[in-house]
C-alpha positions in Angstrom: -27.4 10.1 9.2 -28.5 8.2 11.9 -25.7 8.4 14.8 -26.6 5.8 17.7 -24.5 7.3 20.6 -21.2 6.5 19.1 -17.8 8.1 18.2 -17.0 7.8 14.4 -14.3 9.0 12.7 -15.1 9.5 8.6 -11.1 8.9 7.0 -10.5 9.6 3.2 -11.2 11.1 1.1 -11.4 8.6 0.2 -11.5 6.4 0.4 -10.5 4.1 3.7 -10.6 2.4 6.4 -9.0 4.3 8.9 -9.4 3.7 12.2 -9.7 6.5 15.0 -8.5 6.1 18.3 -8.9 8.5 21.5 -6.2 7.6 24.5 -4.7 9.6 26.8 -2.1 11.1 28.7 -1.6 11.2 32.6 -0.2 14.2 34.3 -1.5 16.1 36.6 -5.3 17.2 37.1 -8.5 15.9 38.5 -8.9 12.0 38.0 -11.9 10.0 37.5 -12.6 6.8 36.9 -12.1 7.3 33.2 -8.5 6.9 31.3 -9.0 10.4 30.6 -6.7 13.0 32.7 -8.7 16.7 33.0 -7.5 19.8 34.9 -8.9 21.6 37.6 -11.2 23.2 34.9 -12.3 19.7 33.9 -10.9 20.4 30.2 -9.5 17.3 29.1 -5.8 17.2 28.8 -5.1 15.2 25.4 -7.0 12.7 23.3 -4.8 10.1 21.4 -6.1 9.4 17.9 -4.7 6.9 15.6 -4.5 7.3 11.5 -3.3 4.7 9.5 0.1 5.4 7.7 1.6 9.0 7.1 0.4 9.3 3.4 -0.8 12.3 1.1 0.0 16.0 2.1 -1.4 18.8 4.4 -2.3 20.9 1.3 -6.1 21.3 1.1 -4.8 22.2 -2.8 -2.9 19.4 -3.2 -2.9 15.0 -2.7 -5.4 15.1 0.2 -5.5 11.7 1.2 -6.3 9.6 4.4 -4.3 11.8 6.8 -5.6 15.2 5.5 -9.3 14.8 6.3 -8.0 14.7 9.9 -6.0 17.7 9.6 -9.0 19.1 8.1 -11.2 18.2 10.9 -9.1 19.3 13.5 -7.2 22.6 12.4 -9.2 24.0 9.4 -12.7 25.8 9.5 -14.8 25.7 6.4 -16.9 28.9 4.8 -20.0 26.7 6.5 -20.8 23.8 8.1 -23.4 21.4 9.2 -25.4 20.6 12.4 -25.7 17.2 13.2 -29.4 17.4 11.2 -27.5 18.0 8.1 -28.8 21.6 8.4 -25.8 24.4 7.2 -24.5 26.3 9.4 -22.4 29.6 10.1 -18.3 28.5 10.8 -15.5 30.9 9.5 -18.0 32.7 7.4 -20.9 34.2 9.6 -23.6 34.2 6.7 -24.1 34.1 2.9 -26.5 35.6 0.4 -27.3 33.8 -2.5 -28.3 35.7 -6.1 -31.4 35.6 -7.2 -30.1 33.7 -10.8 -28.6 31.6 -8.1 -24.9 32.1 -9.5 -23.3 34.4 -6.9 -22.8 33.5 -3.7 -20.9 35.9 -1.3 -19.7 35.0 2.1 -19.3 37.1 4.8 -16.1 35.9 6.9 -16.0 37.1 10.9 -14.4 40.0 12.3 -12.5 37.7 14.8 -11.5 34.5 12.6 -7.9 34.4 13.3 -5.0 32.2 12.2 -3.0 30.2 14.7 -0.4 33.2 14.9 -2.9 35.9 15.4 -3.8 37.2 11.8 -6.5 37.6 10.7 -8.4 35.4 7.8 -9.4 36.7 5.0 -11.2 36.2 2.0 -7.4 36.2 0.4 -7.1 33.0 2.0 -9.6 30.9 0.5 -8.8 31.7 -3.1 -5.5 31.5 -2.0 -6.4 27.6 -2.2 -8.8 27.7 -4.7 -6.4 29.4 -6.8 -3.3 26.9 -6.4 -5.5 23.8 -7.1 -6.1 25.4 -10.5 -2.3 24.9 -11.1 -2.0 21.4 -12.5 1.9 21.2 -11.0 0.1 21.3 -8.0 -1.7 17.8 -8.0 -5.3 18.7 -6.4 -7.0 15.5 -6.0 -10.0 17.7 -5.2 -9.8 20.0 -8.0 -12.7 19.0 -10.4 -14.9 20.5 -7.4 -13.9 23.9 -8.1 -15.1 23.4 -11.3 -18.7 24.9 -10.8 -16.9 28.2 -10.6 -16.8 30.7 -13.3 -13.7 30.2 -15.2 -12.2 27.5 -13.2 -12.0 24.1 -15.6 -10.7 26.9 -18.2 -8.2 28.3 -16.4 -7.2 24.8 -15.0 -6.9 23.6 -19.1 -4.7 26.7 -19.8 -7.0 28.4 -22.0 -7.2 31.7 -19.6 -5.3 33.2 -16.9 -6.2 32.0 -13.5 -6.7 35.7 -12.5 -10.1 35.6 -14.6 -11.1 32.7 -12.5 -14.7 34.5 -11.0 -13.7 34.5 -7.8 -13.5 37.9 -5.8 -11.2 38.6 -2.2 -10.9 42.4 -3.0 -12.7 43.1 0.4 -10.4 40.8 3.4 -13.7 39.8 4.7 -15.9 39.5 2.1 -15.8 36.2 -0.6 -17.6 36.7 -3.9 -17.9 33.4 -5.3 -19.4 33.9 -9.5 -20.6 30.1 -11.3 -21.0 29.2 -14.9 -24.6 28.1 -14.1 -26.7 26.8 -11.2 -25.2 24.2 -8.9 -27.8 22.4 -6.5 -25.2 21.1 -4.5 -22.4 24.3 -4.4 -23.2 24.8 -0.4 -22.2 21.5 0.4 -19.1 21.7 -1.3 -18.2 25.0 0.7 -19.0 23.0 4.3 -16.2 20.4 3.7 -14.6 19.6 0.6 -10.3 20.6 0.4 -10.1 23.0 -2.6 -12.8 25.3 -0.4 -10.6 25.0 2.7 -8.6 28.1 3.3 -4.4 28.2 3.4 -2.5 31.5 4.4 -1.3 33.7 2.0 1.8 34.6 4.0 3.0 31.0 3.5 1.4 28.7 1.7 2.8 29.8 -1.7 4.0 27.2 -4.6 7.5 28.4 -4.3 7.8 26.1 -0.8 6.4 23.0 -1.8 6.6 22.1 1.9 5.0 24.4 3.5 2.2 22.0 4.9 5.0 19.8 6.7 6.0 22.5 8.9 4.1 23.4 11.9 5.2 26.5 12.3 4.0 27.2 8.3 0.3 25.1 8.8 -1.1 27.8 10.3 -5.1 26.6 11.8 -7.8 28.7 11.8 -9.8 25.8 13.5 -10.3 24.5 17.4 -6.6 23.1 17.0 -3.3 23.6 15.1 -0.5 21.5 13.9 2.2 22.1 17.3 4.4 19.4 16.4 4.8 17.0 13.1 6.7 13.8 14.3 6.6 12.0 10.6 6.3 8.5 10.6 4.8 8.8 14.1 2.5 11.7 15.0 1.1 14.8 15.4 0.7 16.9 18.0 -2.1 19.1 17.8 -2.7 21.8 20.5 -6.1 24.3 21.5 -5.7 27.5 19.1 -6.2 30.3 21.2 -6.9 32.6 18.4 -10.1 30.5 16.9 -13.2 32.2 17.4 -15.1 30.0 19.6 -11.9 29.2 21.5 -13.9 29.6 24.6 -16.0 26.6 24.0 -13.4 24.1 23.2 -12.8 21.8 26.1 -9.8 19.8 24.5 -6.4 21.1 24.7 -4.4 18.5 23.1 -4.9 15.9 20.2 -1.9 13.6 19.6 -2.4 11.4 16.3 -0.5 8.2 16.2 0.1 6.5 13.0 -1.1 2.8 13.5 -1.5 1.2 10.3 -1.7 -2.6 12.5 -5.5 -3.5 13.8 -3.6 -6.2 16.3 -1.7 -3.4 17.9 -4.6 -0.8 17.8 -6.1 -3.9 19.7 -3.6 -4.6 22.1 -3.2 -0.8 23.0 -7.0 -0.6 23.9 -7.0 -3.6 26.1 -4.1 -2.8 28.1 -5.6 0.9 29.2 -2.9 2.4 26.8 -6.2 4.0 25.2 -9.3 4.6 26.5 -11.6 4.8 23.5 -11.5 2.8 20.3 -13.2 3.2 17.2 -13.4 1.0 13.9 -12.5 -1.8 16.3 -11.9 -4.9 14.4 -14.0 -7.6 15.2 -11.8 -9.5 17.0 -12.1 -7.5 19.5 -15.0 -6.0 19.7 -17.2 -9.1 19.8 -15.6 -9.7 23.1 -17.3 -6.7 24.0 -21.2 -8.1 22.8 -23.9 -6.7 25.4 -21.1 -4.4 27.7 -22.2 -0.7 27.4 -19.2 0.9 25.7 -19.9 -1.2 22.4 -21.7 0.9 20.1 -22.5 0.8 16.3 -22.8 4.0 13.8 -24.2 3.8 10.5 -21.8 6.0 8.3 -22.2 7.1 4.5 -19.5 4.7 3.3 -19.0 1.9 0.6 -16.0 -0.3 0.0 -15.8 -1.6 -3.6 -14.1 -3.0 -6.6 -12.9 -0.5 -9.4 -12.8 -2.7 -12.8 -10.4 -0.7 -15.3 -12.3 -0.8 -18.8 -9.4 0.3 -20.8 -7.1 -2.7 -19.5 -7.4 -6.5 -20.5 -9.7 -8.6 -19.8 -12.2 -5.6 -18.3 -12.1 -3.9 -21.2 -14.6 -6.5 -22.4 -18.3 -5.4 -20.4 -19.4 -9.1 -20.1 -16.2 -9.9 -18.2 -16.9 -7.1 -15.5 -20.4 -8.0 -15.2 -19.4 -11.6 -14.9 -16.4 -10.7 -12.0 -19.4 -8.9 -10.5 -21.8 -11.5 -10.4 -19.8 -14.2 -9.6 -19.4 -12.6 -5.6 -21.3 -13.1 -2.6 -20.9 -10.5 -0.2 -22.9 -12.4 2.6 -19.6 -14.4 2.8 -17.5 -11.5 2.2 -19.0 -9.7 5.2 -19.0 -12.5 7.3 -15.4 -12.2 6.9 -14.8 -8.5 7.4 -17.0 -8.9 10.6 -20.0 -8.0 13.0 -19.7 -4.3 11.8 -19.9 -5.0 7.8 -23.3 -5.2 5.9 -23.5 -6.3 1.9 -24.0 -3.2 -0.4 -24.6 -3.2 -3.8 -25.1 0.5 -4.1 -22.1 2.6 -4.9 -23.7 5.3 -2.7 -23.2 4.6 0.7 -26.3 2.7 1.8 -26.7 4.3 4.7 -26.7 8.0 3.1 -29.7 9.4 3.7 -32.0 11.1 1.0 -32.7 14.6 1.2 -35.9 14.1 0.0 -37.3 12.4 2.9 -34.4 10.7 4.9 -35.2 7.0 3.5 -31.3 5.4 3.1 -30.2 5.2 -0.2 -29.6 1.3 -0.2 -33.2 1.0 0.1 -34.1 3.7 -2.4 -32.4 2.1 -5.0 -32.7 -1.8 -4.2 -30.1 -4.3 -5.7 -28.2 -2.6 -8.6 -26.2 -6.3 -9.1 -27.3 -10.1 -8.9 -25.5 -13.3 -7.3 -26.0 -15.1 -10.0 -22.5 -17.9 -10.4 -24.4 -19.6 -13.3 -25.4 -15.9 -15.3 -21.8 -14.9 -14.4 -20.4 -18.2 -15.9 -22.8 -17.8 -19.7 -21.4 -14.3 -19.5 -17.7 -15.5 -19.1 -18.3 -17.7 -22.1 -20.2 -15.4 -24.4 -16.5 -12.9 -23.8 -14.9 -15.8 -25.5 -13.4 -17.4 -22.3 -15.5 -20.6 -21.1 -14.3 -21.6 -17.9 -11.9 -18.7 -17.6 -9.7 -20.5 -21.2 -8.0 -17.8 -22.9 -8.5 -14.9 -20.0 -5.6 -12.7 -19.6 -4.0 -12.4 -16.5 -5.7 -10.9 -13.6 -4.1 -9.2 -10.6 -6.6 -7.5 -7.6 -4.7 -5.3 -6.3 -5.3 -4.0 -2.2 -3.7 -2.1 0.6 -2.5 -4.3 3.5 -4.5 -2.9 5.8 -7.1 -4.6 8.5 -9.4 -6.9 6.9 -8.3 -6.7 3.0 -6.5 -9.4 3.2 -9.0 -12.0 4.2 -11.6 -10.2 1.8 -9.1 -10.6 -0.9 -9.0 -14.2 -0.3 -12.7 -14.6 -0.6 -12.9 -12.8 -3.8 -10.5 -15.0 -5.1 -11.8 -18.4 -4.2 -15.3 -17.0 -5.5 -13.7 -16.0 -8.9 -12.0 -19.4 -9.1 -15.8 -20.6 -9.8 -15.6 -18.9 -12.5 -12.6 -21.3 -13.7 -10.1 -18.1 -13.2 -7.7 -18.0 -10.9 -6.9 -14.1 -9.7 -3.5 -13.0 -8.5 -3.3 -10.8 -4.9 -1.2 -8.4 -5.0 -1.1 -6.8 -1.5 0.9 -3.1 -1.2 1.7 -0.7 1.9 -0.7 1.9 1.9 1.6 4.7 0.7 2.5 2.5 -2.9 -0.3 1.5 -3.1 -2.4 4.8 -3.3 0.5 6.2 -5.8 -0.3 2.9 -8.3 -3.9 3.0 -8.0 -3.2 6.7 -8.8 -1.8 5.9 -12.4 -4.4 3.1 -13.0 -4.6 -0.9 -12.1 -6.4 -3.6 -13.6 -9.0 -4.4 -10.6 -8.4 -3.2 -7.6 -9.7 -2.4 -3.9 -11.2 1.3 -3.0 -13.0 2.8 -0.1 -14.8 6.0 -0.1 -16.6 7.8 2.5 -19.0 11.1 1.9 -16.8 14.4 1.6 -19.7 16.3 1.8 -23.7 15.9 2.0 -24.9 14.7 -1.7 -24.8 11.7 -3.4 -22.4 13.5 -5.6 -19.8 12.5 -3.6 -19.6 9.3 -4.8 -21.1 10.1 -8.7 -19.2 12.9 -9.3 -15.8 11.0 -9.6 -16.3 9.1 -12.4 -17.7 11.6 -14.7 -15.1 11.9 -17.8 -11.9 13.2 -17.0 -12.6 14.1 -13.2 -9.1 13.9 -11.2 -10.3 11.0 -8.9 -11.7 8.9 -11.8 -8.3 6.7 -11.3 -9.9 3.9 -14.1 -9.8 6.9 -16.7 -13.9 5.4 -17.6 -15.7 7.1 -19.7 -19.7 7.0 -20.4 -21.6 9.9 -22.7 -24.7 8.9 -20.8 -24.0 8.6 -17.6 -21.5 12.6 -17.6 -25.4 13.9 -19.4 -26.7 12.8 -16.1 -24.6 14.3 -14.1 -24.4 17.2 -15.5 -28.4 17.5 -15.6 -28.3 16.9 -11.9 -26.6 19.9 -11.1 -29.0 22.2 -12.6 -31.8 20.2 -11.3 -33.2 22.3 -8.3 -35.7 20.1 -7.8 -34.9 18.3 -5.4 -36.9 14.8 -6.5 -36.3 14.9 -9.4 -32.6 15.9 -9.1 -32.5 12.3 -7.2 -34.1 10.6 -9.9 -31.3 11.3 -12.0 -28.6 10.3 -9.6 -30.2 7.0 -9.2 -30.3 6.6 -13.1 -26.7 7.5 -13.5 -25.9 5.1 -10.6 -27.2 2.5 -12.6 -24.8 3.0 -15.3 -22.2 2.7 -13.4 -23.0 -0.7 -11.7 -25.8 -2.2 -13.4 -25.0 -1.5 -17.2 -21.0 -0.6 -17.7 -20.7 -2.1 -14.3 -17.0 -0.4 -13.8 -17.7 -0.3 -10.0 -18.5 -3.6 -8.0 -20.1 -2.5 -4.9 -19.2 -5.1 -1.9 -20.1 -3.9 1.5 -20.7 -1.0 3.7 -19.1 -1.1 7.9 -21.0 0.3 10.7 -18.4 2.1 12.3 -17.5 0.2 15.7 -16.7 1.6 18.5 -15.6 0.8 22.6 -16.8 4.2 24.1 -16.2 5.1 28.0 -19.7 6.1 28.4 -18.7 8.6 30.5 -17.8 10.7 27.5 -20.3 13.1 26.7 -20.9 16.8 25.0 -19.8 15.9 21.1 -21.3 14.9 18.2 -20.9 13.8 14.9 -23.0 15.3 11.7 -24.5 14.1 8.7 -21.6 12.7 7.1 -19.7 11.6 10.3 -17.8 14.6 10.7 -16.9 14.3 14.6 -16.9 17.6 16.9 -14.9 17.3 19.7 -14.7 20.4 20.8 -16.5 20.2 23.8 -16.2 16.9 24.9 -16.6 16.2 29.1 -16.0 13.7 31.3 -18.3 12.7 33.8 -16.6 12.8 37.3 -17.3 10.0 39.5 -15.9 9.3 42.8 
């Protein structure tokens, strides 16, 4: 992904628009010119990030949701990871082999990796989540990933003991990882996704359901851990002495705020209360057009409308493809602001192919007209000319940032289709729990959880636990299936693009709208950190230039 000197922050899992804020604290130190306070030793005090609200849980095996995936980021350390090429690379586990068949994968876990209380990790401790995602009391949003593995979607069903699952921690350092059959993308889902992240055995255990709230329970084996849990109002993450390149991190303190409002996120920035901003609303940030600390960053997101094909009138395919036709997301992204762009992919437009880098938006062209008149015969061929007859519509959105004003445009552009679409705004927290259980048409958000246009695909296959519209397509679940024994690397692609097609183009379920550039007000006199392929931010090092 193409990073363009900017700080990003990639929010969830899904789905999103969080916003990430770095401030700071005064007290002490060297000062420069910069709203940043450092020591003597030039390490930098505290960075002050916001999240939006409080929602979801700490549990990599349970509803990992907006405020998770910066847990994650900060205080968990995956098997691998990736460079900022995309390239994998050694983190908690210090190699892998691979079996010739391609089915085994073992991973050898370092000497030194260390919990934030001094024990040691252990192979224990990845199954340990692996293992209570499998238990369907437990919720895992991320469960259907660990479904590659030998035994897993089995065990998950009930039909064998979750101690056949193929997954092997008799050695503490050594993670024997068995598959059903070849999956293409099974490295990528050991750099980043939830279920692969590890939780201590000595307490995260399903008889404290919890466990993740407490800090001195969330024990880290990343750059950071959980010091203080504020809820409502932050988190205080502090340096983890213990991690294993602990001598390289630069940051001792990261205090997440929970700012769900863009106007206060706005006011805080401009009045030196923080120092860097990022996902600036545009308000703002076009005040900043031509300064220096404005930057842009292409990130591997989409924003889109989920159409529910088993509620009325969607459950008519000529009525989705009409709702999707009748939009033009030139105005809708006018709206949102300088940092939006129209998609029609479902795939982030900006992910790039790992075939040959080209972004995905221009790989697979327009999957959906504007076409008011095509979208008005459709609506008349369901039986409802003019909208006449159509059952009620609701969209429903979080009232967060920009939704509001986007749902306004969608509904004046439905009303040229004679229908006249109720808004039903929610707070964040309700209104990931209802489009949990299913709503008619409705706002989501989704940013890459890992390197692979699977990201996106992979939730909609039949049955998956983040396939929230309960769709279901023969065709397009052959597909997907295909494309994980594909090694091929082209012609796996090929596939993905068909079964994209499906989705939007044919059943056209998902309504692609727009994609942000993540943008940013960045003190340029932040430097050392970087953000890989999927937007993954590493702070760890992170300096300030000292000027005088």
């Amino acid at each position: 992904m193409k990073i363009t000197n900017s700080v990003t922050r990639k929010m969830v899992a899904a789905f999103l628009s969080a916003a990430l804020i770095i401030g700071f604290t005064g007290c002490g130190g060297n000062k420069t010119k910069s709203r940043v306070t450092t020591n003597e030793k030039g390490e930098i005090l505290e960075l002050a990030v916001a999240n939006q609200s409080e929602t979801g849980e700490y549990d990599p095996a349970g509803a990992a949701a907006y405020v998770y995936f910066s847990h994650q980021t900060y205080a968990l350390d995956p098997l691998i990871t990736y460079t900022k090429d995309g390239l994998y690379t050694a983190a908690t586990a210090e190699k892998w082999e691979i079996s010739d068949d391609l089915l085994t994968y073992t991973f050898y876990i370092r000497e030194n990796a260390k919990w934030s209380d001094g024990s040691d990790v252990t192979a224990a401790d990845y199954k340990n989540t692996m293992i209570r995602a499998l238990e369907p009391a437990n919720g895992a949003w991320y469960v259907d990933f660990l479904f590659p593995i030998k035994g897993a979607k089995a065990a998950f069903n009930g039909e064998i003991g979750l101690d056949e699952v193929a997954i092997d921690a008799s050695q503490p350092k050594v993670l024997k990882i068995t598959l059903e059959k070849p999956c293409a993308y099974f490295l990528d889902l050991c750099s980043n996704v939830p279920t692969y992240m590890p939780s201590s055995t000595k307490y995260a255990v399903d008889s404290d359901k919890n466990w993740d709230m407490e800090p001195s329970k969330n024990l880290s084996n990343g750059p950071w851990y959980m010091a203080e849990r504020h809820p409502g109002e932050y988190v205080l993450y502090k340096k983890n002495p213990y991690y294993y390149d602990a001598a390289n991190v630069n940051v001792l303190s990261i205090k997440m705020r929970f700012m769900d409002d863009d106007q206060a996120k706005s006011a805080a920035y401009q009045t030196g209360e923080l120092t860097t901003l990022s996902g600036a609303p545009s308000s703002i940030a076009e005040a900043y057009l031509g300064k220096p600390e404005l930057q842009f960053a292409e990130i591997p997101q989409t924003n889109f409308i989920m159409l529910n094909p088993n509620i009325a009138p969607f459950d008519n395919p000529k009525v989705r493809k009409a709702f999707a036709l009748a939009l033009n997301r030139k105005d809708i992204a006018t709206v949102v602001g300088i940092s939006c762009e129209p998609s029609t992919t479902f795939v982030g437009r900006f992910y790039k192919s790992k075939v040959d880098g080209t972004p995905w938006g221009t790989l697979q062209g327009d999957l959906l007209d504007e076409n008011i008149e095509e979208a008005k015969k459709l609506l008349a061929e369901a039986g409802y000319p003019e909208g006449a007859g159509l059952p009620k519509v609701t969209y429903t959105y979080p009232s967060l940032g920009y939704e509001g004003d986007v749902a306004q445009v969608l509904q004046q552009q439905w009303k040229q289709l004679g229908v006249d679409v109720e808004l039903q705004a929610l707070e964040n927290e309700v209104y990931v729990a209802q489009r949990r259980e299913g709503f008619q048409c409705g706002r989501m958000q989704w940013y890459a959880d890992y390197n692979d246009p699977t990201t996106w695909l992979m939730m909609f296959v039949t049955g998956n636990s983040l396939n929230d519209i309960k769709w279901s397509n023969a065709e397009y679940d052959k597909l997907m299936a295909a494309s994980d024994l594909e090694l091929d690397v082209k012609k796996r692609q090929d596939i993905l693009l068909k079964a994209e097609k499906i989705a939007v183009s044919e059943d056209t379920v998902i309504v692609p709208l727009f994609t942000n550039n993540n943008t940013n007000l960045i003190p340029p006199e932040l430097y050392d950190y970087y953000y890989d392929v999927i937007c993954y931010p590493n702070y760890t090092q992170m300096k300030v230039k000292v000027t005088e």
